[in-house]
CHARMM internal coordinates of N, CA and C (Angstrom, degrees):
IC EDIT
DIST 1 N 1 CA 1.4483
DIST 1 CA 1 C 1.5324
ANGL 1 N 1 CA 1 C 108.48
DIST 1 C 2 N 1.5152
ANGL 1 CA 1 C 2 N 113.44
DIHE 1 N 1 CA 1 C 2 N 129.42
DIST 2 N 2 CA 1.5666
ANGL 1 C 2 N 2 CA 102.51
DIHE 1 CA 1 C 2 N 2 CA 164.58
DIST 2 CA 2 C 1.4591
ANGL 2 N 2 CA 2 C 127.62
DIHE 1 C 2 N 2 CA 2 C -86.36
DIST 2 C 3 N 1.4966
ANGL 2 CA 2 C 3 N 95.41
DIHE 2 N 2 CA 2 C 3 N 160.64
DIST 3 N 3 CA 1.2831
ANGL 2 C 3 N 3 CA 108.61
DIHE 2 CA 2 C 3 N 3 CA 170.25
DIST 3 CA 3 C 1.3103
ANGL 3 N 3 CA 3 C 137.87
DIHE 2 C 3 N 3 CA 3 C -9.46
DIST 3 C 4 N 1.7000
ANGL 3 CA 3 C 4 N 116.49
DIHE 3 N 3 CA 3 C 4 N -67.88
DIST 4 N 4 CA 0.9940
ANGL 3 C 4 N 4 CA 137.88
DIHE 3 CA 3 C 4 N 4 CA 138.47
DIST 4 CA 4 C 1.2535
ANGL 4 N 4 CA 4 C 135.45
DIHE 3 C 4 N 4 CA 4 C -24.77
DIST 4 C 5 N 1.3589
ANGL 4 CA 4 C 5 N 119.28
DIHE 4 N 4 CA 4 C 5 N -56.01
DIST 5 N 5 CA 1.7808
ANGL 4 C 5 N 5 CA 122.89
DIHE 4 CA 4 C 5 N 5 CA 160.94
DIST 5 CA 5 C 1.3093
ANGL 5 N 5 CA 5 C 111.89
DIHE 4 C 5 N 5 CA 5 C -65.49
DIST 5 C 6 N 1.2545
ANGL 5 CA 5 C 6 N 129.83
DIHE 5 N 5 CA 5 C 6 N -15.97
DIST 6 N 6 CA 1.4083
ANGL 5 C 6 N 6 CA 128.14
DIHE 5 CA 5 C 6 N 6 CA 172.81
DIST 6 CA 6 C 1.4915
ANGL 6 N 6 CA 6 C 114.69
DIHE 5 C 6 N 6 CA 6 C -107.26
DIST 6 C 7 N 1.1076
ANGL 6 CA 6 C 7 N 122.67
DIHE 6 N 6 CA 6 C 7 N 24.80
DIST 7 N 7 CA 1.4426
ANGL 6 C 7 N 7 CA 120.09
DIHE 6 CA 6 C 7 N 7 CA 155.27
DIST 7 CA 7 C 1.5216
ANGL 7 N 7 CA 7 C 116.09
DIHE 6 C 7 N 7 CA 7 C -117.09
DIST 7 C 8 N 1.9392
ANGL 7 CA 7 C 8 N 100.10
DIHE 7 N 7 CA 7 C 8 N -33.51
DIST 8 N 8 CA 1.7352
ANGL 7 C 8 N 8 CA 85.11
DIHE 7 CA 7 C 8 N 8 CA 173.15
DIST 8 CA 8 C 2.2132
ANGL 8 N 8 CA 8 C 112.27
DIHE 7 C 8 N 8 CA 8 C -81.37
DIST 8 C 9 N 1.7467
ANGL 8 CA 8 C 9 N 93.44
DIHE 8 N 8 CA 8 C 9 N 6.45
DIST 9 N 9 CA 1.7782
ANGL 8 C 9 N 9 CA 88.59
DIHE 8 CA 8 C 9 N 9 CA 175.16
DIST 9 CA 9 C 1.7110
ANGL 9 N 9 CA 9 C 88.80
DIHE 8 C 9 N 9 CA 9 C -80.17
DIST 9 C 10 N 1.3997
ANGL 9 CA 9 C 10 N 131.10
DIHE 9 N 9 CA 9 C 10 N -30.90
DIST 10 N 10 CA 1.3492
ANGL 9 C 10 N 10 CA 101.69
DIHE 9 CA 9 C 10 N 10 CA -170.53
DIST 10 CA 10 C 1.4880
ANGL 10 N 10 CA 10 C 103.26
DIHE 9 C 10 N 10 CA 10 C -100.26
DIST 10 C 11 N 1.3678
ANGL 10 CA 10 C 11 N 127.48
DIHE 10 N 10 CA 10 C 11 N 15.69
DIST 11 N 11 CA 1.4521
ANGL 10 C 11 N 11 CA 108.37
DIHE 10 CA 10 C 11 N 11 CA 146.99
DIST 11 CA 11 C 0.7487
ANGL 11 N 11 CA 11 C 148.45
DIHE 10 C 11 N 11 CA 11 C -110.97
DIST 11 C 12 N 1.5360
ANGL 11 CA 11 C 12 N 113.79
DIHE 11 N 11 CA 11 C 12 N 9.88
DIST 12 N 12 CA 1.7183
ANGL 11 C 12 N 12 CA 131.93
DIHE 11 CA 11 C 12 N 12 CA 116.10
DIST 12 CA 12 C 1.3652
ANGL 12 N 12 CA 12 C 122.38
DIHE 11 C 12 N 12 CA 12 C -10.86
DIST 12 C 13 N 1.5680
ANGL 12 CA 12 C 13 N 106.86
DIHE 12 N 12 CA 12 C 13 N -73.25
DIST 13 N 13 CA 1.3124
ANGL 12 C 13 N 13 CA 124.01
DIHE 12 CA 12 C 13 N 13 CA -171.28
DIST 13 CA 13 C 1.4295
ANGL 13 N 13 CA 13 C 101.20
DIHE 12 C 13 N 13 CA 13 C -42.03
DIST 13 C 14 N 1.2577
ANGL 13 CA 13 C 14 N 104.51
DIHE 13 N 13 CA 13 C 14 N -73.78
DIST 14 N 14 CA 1.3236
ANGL 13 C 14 N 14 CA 127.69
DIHE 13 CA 13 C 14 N 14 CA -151.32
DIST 14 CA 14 C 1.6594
ANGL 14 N 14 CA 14 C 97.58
DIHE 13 C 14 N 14 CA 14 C -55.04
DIST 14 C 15 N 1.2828
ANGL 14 CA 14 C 15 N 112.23
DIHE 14 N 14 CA 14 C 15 N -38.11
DIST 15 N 15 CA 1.4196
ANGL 14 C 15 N 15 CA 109.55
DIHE 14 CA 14 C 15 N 15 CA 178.07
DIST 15 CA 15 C 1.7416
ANGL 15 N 15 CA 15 C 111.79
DIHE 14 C 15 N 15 CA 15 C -65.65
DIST 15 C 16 N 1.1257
ANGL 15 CA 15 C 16 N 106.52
DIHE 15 N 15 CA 15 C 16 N -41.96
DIST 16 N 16 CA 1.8482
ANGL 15 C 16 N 16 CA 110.71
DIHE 15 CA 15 C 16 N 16 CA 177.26
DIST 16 CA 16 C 1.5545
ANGL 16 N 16 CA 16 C 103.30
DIHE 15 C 16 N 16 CA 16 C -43.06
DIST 16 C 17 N 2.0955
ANGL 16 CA 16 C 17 N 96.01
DIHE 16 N 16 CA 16 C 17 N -67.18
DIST 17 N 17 CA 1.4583
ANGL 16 C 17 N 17 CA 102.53
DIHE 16 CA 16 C 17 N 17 CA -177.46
DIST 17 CA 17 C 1.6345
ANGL 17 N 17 CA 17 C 129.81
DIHE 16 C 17 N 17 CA 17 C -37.97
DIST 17 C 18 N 1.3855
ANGL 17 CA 17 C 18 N 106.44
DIHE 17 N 17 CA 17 C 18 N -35.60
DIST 18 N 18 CA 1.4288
ANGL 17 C 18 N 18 CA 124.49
DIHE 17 CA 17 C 18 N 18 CA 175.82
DIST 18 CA 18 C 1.2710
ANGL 18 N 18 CA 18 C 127.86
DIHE 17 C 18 N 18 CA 18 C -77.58
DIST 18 C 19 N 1.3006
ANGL 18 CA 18 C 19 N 108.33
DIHE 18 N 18 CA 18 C 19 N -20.88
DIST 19 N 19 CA 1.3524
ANGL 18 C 19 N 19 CA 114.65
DIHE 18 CA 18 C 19 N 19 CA -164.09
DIST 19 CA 19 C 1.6612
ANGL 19 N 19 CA 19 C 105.90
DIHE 18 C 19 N 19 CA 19 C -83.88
DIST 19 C 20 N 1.8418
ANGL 19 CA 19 C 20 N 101.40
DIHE 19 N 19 CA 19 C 20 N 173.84
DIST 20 N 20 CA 1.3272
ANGL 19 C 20 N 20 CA 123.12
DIHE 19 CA 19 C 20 N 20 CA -170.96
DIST 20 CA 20 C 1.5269
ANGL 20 N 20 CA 20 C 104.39
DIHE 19 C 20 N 20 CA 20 C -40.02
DIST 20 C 21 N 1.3483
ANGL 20 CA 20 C 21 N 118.38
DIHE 20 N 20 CA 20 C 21 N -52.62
DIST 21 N 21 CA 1.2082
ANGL 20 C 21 N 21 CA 124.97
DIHE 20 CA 20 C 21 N 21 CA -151.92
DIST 21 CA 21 C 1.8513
ANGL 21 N 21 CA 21 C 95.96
DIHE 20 C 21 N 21 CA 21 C -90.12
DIST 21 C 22 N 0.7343
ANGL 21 CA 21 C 22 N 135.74
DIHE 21 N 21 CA 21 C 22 N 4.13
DIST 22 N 22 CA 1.8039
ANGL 21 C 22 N 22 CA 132.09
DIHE 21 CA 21 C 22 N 22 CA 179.31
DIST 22 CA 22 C 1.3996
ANGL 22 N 22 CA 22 C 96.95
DIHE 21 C 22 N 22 CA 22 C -96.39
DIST 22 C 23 N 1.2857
ANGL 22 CA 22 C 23 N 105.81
DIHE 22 N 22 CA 22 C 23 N -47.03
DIST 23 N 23 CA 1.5206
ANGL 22 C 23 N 23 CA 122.69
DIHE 22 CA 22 C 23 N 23 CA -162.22
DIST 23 CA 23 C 1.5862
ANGL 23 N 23 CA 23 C 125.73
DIHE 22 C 23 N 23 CA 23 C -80.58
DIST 23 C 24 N 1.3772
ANGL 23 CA 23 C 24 N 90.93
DIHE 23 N 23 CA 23 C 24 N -11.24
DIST 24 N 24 CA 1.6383
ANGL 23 C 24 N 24 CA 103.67
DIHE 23 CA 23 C 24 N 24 CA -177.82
DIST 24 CA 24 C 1.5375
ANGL 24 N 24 CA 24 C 97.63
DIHE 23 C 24 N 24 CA 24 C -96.17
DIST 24 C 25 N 1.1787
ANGL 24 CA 24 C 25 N 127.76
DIHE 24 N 24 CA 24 C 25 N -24.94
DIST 25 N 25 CA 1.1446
ANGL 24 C 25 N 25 CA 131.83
DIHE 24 CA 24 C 25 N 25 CA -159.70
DIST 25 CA 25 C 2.3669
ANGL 25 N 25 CA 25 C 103.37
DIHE 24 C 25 N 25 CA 25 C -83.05
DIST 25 C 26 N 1.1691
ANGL 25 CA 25 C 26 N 109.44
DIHE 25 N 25 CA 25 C 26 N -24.73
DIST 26 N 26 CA 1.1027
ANGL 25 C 26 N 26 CA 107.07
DIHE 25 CA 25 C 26 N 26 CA -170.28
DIST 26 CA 26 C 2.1907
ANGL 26 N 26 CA 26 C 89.12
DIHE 25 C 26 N 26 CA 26 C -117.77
DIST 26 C 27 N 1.3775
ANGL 26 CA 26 C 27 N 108.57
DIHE 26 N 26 CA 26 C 27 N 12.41
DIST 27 N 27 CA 1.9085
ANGL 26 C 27 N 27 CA 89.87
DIHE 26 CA 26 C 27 N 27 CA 164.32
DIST 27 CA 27 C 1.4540
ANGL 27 N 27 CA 27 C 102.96
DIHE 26 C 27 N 27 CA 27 C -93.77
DIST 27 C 28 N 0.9599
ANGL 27 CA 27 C 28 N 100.18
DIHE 27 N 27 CA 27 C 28 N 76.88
DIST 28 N 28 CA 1.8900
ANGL 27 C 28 N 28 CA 113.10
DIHE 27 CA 27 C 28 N 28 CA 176.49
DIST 28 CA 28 C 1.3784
ANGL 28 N 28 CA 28 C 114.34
DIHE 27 C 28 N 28 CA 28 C -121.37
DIST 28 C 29 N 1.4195
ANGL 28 CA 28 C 29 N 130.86
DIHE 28 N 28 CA 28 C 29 N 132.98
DIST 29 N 29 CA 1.0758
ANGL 28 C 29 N 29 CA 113.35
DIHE 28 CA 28 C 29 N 29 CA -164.90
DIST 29 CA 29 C 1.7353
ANGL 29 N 29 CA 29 C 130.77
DIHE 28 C 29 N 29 CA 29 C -89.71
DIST 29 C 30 N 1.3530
ANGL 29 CA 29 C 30 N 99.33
DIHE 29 N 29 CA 29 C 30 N 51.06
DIST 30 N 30 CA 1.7082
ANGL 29 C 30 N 30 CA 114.44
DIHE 29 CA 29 C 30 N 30 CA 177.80
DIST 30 CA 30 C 0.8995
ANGL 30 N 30 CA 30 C 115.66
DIHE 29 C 30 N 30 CA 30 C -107.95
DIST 30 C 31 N 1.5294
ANGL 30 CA 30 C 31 N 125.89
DIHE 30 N 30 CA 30 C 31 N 167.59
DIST 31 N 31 CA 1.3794
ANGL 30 C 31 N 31 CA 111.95
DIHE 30 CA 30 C 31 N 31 CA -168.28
DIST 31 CA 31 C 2.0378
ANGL 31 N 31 CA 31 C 95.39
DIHE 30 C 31 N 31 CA 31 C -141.64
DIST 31 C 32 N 1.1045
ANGL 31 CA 31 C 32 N 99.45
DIHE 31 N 31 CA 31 C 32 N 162.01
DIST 32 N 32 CA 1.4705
ANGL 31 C 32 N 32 CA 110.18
DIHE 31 CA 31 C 32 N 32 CA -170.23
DIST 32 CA 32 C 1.5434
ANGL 32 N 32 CA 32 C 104.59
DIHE 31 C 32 N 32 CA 32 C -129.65
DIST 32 C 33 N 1.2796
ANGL 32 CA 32 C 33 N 120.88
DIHE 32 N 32 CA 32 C 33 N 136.51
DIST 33 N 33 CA 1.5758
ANGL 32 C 33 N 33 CA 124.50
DIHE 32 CA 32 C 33 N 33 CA -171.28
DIST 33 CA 33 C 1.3547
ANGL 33 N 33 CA 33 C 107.53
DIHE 32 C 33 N 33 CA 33 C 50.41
DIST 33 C 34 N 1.1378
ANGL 33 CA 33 C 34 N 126.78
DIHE 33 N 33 CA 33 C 34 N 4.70
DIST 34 N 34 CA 1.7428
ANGL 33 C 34 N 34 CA 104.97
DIHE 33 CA 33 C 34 N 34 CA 179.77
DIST 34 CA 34 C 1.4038
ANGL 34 N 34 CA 34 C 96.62
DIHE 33 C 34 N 34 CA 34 C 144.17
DIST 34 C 35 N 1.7741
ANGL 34 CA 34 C 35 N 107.35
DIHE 34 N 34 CA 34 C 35 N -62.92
DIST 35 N 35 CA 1.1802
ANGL 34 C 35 N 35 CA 111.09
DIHE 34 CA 34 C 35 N 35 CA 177.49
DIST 35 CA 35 C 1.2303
ANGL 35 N 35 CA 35 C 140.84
DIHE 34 C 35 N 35 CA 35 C -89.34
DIST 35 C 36 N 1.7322
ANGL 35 CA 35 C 36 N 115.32
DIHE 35 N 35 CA 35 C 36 N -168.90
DIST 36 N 36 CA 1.5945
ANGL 35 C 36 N 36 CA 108.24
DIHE 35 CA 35 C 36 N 36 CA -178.28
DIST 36 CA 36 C 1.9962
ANGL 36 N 36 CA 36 C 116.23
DIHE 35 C 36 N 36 CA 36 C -83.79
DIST 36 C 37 N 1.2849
ANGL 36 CA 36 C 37 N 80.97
DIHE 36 N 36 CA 36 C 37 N 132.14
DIST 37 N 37 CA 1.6707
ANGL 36 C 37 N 37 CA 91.57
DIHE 36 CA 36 C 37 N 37 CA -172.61
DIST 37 CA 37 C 1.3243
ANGL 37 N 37 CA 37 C 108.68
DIHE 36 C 37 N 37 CA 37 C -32.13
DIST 37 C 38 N 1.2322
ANGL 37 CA 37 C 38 N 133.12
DIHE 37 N 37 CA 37 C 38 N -41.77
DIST 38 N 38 CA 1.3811
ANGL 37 C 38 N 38 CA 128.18
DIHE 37 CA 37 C 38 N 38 CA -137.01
DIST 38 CA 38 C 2.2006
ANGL 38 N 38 CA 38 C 81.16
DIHE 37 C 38 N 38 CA 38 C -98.50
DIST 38 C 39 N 1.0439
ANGL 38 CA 38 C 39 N 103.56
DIHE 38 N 38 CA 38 C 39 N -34.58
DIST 39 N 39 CA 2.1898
ANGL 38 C 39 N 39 CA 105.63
DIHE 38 CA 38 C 39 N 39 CA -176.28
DIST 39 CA 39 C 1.8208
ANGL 39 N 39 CA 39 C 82.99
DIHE 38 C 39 N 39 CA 39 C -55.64
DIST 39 C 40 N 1.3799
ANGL 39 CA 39 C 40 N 112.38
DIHE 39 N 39 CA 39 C 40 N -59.89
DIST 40 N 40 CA 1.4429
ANGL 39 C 40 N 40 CA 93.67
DIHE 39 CA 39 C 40 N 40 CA -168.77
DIST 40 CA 40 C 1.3065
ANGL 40 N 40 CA 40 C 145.44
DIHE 39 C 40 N 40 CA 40 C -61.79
DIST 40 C 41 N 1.5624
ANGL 40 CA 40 C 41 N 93.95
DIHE 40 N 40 CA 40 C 41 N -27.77
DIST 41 N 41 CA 1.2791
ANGL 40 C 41 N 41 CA 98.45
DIHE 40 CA 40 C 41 N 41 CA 162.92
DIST 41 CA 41 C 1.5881
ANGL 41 N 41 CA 41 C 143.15
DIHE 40 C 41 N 41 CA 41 C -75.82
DIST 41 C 42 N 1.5792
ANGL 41 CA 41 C 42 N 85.89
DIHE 41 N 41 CA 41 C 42 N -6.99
DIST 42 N 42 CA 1.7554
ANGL 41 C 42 N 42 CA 90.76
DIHE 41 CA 41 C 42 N 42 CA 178.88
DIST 42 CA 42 C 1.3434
ANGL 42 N 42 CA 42 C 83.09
DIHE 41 C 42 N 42 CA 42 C -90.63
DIST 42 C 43 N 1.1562
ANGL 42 CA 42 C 43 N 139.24
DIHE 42 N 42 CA 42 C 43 N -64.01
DIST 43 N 43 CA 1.3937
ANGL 42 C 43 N 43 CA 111.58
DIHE 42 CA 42 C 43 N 43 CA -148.09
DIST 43 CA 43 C 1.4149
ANGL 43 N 43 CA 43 C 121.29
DIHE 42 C 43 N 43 CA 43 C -75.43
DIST 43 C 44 N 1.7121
ANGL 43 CA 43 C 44 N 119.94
DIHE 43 N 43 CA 43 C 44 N -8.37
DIST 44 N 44 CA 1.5155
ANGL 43 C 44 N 44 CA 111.38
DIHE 43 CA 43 C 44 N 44 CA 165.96
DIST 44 CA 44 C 1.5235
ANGL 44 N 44 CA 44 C 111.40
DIHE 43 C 44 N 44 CA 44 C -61.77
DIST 44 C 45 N 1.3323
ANGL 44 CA 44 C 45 N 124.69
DIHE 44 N 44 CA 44 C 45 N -50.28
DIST 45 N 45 CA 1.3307
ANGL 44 C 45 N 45 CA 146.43
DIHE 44 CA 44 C 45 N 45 CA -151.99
DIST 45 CA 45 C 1.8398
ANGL 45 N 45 CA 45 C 83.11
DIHE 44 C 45 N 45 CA 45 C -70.26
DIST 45 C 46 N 1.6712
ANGL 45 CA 45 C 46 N 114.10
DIHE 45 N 45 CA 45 C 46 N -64.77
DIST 46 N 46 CA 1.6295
ANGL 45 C 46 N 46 CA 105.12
DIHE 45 CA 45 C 46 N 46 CA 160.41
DIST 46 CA 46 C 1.4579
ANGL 46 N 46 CA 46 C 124.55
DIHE 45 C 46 N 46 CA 46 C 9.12
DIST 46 C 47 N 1.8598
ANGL 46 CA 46 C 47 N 83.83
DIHE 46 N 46 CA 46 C 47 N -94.77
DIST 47 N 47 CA 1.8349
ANGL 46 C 47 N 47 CA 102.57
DIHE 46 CA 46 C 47 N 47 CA 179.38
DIST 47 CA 47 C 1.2976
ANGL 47 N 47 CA 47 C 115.61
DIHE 46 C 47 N 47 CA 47 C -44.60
DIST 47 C 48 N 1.3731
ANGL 47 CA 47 C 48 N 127.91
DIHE 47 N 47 CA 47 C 48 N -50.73
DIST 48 N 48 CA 1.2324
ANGL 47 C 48 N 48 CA 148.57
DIHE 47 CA 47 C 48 N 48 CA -159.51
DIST 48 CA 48 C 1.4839
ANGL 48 N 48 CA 48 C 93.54
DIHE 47 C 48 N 48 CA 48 C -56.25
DIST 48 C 49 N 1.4140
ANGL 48 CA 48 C 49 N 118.94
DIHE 48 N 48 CA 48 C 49 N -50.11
DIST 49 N 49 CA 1.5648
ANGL 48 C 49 N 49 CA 116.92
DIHE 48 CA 48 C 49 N 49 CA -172.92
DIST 49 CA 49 C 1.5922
ANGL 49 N 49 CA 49 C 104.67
DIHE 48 C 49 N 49 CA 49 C -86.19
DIST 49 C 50 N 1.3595
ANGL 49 CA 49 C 50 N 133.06
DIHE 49 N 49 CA 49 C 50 N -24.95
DIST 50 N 50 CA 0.8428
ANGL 49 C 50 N 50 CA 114.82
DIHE 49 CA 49 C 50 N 50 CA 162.21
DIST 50 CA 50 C 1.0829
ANGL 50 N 50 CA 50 C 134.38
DIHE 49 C 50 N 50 CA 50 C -53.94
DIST 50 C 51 N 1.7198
ANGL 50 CA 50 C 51 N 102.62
DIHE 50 N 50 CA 50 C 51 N -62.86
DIST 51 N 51 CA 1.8644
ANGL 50 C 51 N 51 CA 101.80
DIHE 50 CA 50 C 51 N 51 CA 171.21
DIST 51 CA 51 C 1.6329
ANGL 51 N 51 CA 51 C 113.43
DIHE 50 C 51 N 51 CA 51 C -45.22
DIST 51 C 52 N 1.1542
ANGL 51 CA 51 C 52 N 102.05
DIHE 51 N 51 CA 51 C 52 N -42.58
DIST 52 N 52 CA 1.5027
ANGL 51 C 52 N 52 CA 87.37
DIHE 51 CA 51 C 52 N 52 CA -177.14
DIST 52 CA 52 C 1.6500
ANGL 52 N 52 CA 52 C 131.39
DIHE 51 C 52 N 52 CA 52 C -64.82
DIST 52 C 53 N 1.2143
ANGL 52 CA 52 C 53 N 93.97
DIHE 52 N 52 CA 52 C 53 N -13.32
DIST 53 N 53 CA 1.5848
ANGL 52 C 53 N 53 CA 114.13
DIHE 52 CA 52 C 53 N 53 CA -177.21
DIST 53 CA 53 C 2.0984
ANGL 53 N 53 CA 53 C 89.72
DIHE 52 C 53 N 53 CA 53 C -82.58
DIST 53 C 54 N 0.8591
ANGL 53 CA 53 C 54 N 121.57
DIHE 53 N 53 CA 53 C 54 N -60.84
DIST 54 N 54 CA 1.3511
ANGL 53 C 54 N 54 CA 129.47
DIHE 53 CA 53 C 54 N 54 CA -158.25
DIST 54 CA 54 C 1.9281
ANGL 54 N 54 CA 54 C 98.77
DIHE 53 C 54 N 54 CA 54 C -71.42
DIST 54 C 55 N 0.6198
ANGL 54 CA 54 C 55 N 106.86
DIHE 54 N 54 CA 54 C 55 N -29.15
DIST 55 N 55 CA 1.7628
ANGL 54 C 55 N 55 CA 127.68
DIHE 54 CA 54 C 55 N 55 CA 173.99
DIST 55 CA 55 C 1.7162
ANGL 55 N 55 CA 55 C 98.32
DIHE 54 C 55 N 55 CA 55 C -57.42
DIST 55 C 56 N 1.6067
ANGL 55 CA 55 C 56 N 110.30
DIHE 55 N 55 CA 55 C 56 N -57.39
DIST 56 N 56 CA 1.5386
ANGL 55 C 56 N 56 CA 103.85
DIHE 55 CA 55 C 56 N 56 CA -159.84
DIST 56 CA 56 C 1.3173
ANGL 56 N 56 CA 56 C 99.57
DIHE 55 C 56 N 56 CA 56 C -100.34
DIST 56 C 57 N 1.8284
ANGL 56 CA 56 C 57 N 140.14
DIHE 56 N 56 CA 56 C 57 N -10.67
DIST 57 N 57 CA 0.6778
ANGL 56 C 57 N 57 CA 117.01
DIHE 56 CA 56 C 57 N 57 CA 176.43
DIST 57 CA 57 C 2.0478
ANGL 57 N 57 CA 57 C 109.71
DIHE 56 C 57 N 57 CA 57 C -84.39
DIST 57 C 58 N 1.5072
ANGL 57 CA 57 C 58 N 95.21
DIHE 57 N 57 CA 57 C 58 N -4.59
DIST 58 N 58 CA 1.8493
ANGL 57 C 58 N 58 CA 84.53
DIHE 57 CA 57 C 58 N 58 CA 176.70
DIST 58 CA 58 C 1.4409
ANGL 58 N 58 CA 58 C 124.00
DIHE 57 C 58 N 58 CA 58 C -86.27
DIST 58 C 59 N 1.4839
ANGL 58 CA 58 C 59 N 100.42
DIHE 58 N 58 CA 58 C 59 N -6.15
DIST 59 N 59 CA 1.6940
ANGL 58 C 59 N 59 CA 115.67
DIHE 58 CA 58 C 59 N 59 CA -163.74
DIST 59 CA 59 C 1.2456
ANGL 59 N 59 CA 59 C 105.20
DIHE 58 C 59 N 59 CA 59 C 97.16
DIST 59 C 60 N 1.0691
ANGL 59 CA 59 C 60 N 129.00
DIHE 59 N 59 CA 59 C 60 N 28.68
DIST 60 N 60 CA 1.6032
ANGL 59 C 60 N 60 CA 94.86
DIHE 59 CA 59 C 60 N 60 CA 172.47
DIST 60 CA 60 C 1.2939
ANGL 60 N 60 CA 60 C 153.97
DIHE 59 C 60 N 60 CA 60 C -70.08
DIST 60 C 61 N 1.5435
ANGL 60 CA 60 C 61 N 112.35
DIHE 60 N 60 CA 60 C 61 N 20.15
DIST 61 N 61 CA 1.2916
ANGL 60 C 61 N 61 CA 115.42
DIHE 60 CA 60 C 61 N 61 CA 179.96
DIST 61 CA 61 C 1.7395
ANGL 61 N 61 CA 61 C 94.76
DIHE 60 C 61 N 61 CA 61 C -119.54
DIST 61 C 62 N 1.0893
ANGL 61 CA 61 C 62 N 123.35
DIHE 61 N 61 CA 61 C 62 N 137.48
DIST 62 N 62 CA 1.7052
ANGL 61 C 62 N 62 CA 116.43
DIHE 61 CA 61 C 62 N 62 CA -164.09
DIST 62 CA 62 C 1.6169
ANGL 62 N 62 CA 62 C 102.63
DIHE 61 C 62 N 62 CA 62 C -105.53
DIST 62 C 63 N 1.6797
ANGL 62 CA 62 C 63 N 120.67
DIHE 62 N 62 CA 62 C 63 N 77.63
DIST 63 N 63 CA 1.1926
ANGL 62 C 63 N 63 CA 119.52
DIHE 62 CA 62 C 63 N 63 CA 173.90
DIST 63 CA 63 C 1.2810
ANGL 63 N 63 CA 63 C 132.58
DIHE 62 C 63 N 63 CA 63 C -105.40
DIST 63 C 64 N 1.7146
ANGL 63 CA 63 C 64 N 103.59
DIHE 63 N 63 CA 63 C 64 N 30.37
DIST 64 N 64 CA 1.2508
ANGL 63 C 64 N 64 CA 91.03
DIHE 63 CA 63 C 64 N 64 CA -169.80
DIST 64 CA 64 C 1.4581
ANGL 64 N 64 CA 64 C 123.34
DIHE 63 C 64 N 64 CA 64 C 99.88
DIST 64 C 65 N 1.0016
ANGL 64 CA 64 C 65 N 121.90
DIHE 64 N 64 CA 64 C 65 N -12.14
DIST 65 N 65 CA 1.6908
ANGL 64 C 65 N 65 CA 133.30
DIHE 64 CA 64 C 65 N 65 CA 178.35
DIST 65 CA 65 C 1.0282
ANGL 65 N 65 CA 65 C 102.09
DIHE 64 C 65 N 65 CA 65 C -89.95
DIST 65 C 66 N 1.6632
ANGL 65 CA 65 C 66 N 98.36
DIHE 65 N 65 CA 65 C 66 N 144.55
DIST 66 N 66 CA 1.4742
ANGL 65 C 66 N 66 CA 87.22
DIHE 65 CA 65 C 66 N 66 CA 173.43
DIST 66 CA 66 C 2.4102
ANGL 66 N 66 CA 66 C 100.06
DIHE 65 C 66 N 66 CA 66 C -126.59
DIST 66 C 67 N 1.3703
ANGL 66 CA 66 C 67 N 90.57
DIHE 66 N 66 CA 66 C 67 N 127.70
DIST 67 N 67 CA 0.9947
ANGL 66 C 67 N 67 CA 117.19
DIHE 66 CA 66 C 67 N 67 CA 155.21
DIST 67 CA 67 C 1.7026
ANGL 67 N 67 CA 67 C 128.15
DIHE 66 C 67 N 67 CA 67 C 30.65
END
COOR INIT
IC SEED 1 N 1 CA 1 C
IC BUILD
């Protein structure tokens, strides 16, 4: 898969993750580790797109592409 197909698959994601319907689901008023559900969940889902962003821009899948 290229490069390209794997950044607009994670900005898809990232749009699901973000969206109305992810986000409505954690404005509840409980809290997890300390905090409010909904702080945690943006910022795991965050990392999650980060690493994944930092993942495809290093190559990390070794198919033969080059760079």
């Amino acid at each position: 898969m290229r490069r390209g197909e794997k950044l607009i698959g994670l900005l898809l994601l990232a749009a699901f993750l973000f969206g109305p319907v992810m986000i409505g689901l954690f404005q509840r008023p409980a809290m997890l580790f300390g905090a409010p559900a909904l702080l945690v969940y943006v910022f795991a889902a965050w990392g999650l797109v980060i690493a994944l962003l930092a993942r495809i821009a290093r190559g990390g899948d070794r198919d033969g592409e080059a760079p």
